[in-house]
C-alpha positions in Angstrom: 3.5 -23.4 -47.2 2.9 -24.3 -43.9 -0.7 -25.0 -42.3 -2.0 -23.1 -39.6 -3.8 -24.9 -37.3 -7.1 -23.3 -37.0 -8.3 -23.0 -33.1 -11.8 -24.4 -32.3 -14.2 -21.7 -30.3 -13.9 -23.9 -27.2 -10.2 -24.3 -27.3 -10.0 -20.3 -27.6 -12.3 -20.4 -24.8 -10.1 -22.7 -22.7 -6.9 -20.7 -23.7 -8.9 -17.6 -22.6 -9.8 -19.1 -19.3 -6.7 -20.5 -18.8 -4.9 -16.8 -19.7 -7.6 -15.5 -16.9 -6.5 -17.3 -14.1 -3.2 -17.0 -14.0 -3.0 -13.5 -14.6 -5.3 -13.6 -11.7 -2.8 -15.4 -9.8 -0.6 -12.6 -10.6 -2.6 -10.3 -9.4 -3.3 -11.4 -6.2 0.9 -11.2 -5.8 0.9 -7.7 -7.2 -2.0 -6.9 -4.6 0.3 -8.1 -1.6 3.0 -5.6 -2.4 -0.2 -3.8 -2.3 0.8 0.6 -2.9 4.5 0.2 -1.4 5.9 0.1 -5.1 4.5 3.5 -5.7 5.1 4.5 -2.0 8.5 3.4 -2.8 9.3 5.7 -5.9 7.5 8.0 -4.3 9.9 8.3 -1.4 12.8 8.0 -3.4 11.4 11.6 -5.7 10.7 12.7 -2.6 14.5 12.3 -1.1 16.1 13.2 -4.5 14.5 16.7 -4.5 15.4 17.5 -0.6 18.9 16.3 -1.5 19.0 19.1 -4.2 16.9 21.4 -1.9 19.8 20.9 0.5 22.8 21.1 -1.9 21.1 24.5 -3.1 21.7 25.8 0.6 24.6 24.9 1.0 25.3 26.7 -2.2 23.9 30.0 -0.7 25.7 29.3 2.4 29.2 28.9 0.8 27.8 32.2 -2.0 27.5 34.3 1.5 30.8 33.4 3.2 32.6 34.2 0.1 30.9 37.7 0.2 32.0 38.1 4.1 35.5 37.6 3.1 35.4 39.7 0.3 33.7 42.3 2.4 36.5 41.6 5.3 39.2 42.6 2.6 37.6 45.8 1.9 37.5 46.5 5.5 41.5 45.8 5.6 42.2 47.8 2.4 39.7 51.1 3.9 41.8 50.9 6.9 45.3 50.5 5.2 44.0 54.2 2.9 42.7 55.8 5.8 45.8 54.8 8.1 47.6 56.0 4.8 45.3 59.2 4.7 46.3 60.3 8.6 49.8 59.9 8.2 49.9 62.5 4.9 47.6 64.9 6.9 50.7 65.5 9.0 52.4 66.7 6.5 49.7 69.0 4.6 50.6 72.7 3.5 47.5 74.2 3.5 43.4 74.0 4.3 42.1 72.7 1.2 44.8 69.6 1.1 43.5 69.3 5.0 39.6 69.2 4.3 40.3 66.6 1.0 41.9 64.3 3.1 39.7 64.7 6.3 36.7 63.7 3.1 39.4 60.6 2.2 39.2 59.7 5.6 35.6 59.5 6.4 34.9 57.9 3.0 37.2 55.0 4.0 35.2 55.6 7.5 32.5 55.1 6.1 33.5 52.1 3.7 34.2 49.9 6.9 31.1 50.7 8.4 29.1 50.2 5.7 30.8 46.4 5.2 30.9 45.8 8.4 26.3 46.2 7.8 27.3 44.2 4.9 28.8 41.7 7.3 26.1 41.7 10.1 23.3 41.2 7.2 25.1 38.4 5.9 25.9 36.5 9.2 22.0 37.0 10.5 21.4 35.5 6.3 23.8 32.7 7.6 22.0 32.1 10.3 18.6 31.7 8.6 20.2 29.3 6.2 22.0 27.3 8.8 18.6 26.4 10.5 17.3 25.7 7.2 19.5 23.2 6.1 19.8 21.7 9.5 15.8 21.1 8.9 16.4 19.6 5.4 18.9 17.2 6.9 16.5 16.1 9.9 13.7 15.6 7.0 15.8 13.9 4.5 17.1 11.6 7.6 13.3 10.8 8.5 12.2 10.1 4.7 15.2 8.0 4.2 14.2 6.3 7.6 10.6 5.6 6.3 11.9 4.6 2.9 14.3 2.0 4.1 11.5 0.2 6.6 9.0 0.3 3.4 12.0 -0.9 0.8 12.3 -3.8 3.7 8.7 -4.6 3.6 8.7 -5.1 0.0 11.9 -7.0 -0.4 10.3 -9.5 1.8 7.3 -9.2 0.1 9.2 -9.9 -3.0 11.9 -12.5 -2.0 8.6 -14.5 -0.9 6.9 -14.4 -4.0 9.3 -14.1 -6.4 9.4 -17.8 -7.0 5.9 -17.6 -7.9 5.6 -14.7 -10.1 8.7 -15.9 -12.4 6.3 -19.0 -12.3 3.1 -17.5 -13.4 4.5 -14.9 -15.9 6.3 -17.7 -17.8 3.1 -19.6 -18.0 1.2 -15.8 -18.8 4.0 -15.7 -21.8 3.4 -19.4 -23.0 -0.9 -18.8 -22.6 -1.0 -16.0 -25.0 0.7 -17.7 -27.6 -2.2 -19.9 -27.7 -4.8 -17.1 -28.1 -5.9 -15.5 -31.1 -4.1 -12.1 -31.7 -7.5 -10.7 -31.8 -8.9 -11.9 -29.3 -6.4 -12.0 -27.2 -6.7 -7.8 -28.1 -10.1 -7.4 -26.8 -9.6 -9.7 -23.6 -6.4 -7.2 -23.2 -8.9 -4.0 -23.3 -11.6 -5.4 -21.1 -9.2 -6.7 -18.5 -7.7 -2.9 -18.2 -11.2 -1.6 -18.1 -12.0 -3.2 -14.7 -10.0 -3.0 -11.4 -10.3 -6.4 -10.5 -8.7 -7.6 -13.9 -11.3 -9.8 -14.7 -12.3 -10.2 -18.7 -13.3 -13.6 -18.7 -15.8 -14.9 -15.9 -18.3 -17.9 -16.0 -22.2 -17.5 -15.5 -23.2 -18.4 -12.1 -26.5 -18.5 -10.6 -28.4 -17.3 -13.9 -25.7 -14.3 -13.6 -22.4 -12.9 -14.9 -19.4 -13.6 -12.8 -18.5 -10.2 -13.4 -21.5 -7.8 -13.1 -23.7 -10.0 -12.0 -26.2 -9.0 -14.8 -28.7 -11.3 -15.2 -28.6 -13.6 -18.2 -31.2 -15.2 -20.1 -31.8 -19.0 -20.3 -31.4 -19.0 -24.3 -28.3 -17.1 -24.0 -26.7 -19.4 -21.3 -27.8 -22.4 -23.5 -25.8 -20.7 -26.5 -22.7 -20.3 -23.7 -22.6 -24.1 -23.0 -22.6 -24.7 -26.6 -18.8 -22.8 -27.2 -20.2 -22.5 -30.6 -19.3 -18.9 -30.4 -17.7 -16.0 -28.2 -19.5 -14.7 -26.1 -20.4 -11.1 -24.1 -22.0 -10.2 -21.5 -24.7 -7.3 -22.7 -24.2 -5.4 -19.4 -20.5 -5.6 -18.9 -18.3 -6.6 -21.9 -16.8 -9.5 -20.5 -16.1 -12.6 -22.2 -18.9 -15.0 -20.9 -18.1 -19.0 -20.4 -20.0 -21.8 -19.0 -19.4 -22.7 -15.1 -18.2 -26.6 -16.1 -15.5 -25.2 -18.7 -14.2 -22.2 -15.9 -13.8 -25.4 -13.2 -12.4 -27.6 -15.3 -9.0 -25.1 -16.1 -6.8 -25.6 -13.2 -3.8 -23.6 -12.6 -0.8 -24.8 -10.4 
């Protein structure tokens, strides 16, 4: 059976430290692309739903000209009958033949007029629609505008950095090998906890590096000794002494 080689509390501490600064380094990248990621995405949601806002349009649009031809039809067919109607009212024998096909012809009369209302409606609905959609297009072309300067921005911002990153999360990767699981847990939880990302900070000036809580002489004493982990009181965060924090370097 292999041996495992058992960590001393200061080389935890170093890994810690070490782990610290150059997530912080990653950080500080991640805070020059600054919100354009989410601005980004954003913009993209934003786009995709217009697209589909404008796709629905032109659905109703295409839904309303299909009902104008249909309606145009029945106009052609009324005034085929009612043509059809006044020719056979020549040839009537008496008043009651007359008087239904007089009723054949106003009902077809009537038939055109009402799709021909049918037809104004829709236009006027057309109409409505058109200026809609021409709206959706303007905005869609302004978004996709706005999106394309920001996507820009954070190319740059990326192509400039990207060197660096790939750097810094290959070192990130190698660090937490070298920190215990569970420790490396609880650094994980308190660095989530606080904005600025910082689990593991030195004393400085009688204070943490973190909270600036003050912290007592004995305690500080028992934090140069890296006989033990740890805590600030006020805080959470992994304490360590000033010399051990300067002498971790990061390149």
């Amino acid at each position: 059976m292999a041996n495992v080689k058992e960590f001393s509390v200061e080389e935890k501490l170093t890994s810690l430290v070490t782990l610290q600064k150059i997530e912080s380094k990653l950080d500080e990248i991640h805070i020059l692309k600054g919100e354009l990621p989410m601005e980004v995405a954003d913009l993209e949601d934003e786009i995709q739903g217009l697209h589909s806002r404008q796709l629905r349009i032109e659905e109703e649009i295409n839904g309303i000209t299909q009902f104008i031809e249909q309606k145009k039809e029945a106009i052609k067919e009324a005034q085929a009958l009612g043509k059809k109607y006044e020719k056979q009212s020549t040839n009537v024998k008496n008043n009651r033949e007359f008087e239904a096909i007089n009723k054949e012809i106003e009902m077809q009369q009537l038939e055109v007029k009402l799709a021909e209302k049918h037809i104004k409606d829709a236009n006027e609905e057309i109409a409505e629609k058109a200026i809609a959609l021409e709206k959706a297009k303007k905005t869609i072309a302004n978004k996709e505008g706005i999106l394309n300067t920001k996507k820009g921005e954070l190319e740059k911002i990326i192509a400039a950095n990207e060197k660096e990153e790939k750097h810094f999360n290959k070192l990130a990767a190698e660090a937490k090998e070298h920190v215990d699981s569970r420790l490396l847990a609880s650094y994980e939880k308190i660095r989530k906890s606080y904005r600025n990302g910082l689990a593991v900070v030195p004393v400085e000036r009688d204070a943490c590096g973190g909270c600036f809580y003050y912290i007592p002489p004995q305690k500080q004493s028992e934090i140069r000794q890296r006989k033990k982990v740890m805590v600030c009181e006020n805080c959470g965060r992994i304490l360590v002494d000033d010399e051990l924090n300067n002498n971790v370097e990061v390149k």
